[in-house]
C-alpha positions in Angstrom: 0.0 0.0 0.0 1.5 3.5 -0.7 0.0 6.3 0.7 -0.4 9.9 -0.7 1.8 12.2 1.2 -1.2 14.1 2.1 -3.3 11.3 4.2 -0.4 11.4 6.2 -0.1 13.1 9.9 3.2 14.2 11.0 2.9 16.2 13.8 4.5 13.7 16.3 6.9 10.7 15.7 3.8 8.4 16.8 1.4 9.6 13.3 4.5 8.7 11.4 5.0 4.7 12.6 3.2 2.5 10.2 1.2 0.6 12.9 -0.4 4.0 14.2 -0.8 5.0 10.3 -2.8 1.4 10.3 -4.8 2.9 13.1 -5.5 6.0 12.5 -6.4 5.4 8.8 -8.1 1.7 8.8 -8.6 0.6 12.4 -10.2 3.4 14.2 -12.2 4.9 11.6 -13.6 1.4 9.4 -13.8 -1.4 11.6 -14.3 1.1 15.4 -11.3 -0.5 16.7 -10.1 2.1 19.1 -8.6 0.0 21.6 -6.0 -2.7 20.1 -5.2 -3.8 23.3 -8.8 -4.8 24.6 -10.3 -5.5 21.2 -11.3 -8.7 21.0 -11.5 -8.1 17.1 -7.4 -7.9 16.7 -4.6 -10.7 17.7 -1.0 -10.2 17.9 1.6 -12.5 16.4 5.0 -11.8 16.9 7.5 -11.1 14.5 9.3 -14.2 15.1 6.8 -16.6 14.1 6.7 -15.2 10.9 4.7 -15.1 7.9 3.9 -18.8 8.1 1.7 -18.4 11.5 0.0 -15.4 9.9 -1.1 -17.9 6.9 -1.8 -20.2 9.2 -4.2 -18.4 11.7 -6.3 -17.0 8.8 -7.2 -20.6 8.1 -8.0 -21.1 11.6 -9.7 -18.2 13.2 -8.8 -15.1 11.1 -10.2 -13.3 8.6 -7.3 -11.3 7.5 -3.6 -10.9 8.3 -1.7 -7.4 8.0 2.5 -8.2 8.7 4.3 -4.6 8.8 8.0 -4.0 8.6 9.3 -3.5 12.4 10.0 -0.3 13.9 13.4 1.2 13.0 15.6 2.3 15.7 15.4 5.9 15.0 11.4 5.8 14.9 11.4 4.2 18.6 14.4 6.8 19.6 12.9 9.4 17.9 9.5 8.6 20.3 11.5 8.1 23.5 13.2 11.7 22.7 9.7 13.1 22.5 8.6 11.3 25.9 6.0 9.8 24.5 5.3 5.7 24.4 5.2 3.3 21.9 1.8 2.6 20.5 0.2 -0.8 21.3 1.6 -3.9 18.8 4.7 -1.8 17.6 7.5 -2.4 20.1 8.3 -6.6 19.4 11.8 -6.4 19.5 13.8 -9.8 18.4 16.1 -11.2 19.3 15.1 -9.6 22.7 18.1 -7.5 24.6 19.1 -8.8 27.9 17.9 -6.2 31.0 20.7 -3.8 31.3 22.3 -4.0 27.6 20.9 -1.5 25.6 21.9 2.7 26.7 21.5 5.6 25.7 24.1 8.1 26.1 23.5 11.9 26.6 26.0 14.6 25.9 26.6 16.3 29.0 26.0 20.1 28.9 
């Protein structure tokens, strides 16, 4: 799907990751999903289960898969610089850092 530049909301680095784009543009306003955590409507699969599971659970219980690229580095520091949070099913991270690996390091001023 390509997107004209001028659907597009960039007033924070949240409008601009492609699972709140989803959201904003097909979720909320189509199928009234405005809570992807409590819907009962939307399912999770993580990234490391791959394409396969998605195929697989449309035959099972689905009615549609959507498989995004994962967040880059820059869009997560890019929201942590703004203090604001990752949006719900954006932050699956794998393989997953061990507590206490990953800094950040500030310039001291």
């Amino acid at each position: 799907m390509v997107l004209k530049e001028s659907s597009l909301d960039k007033s924070t680095p949240i409008t601009q990751l492609d699972s709140q784009i989803l959201t904003d543009l097909v979720f909320s306003p189509i199928l009234g999903i405005t809570d992807l955590k409590k819907d009962n409507r939307i399912d999770f699969v993580g990234g490391i289960r791959g394409h396969k599971e998605l195929e697989r659970r449309c035959e099972i219980d689905c009615v549609v898969a959507i498989a995004l690229h994962p967040c880059s580095i820059n869009e997560v520091m890019n929201v942590a610089d703004a203090d604001m949070i990752m949006p719900p099913k954006s932050t699956w991270f794998e393989p997953k850092p061990r507590s206490g690996f990953c800094m950040r390091v500030f310039d001291e001023e």
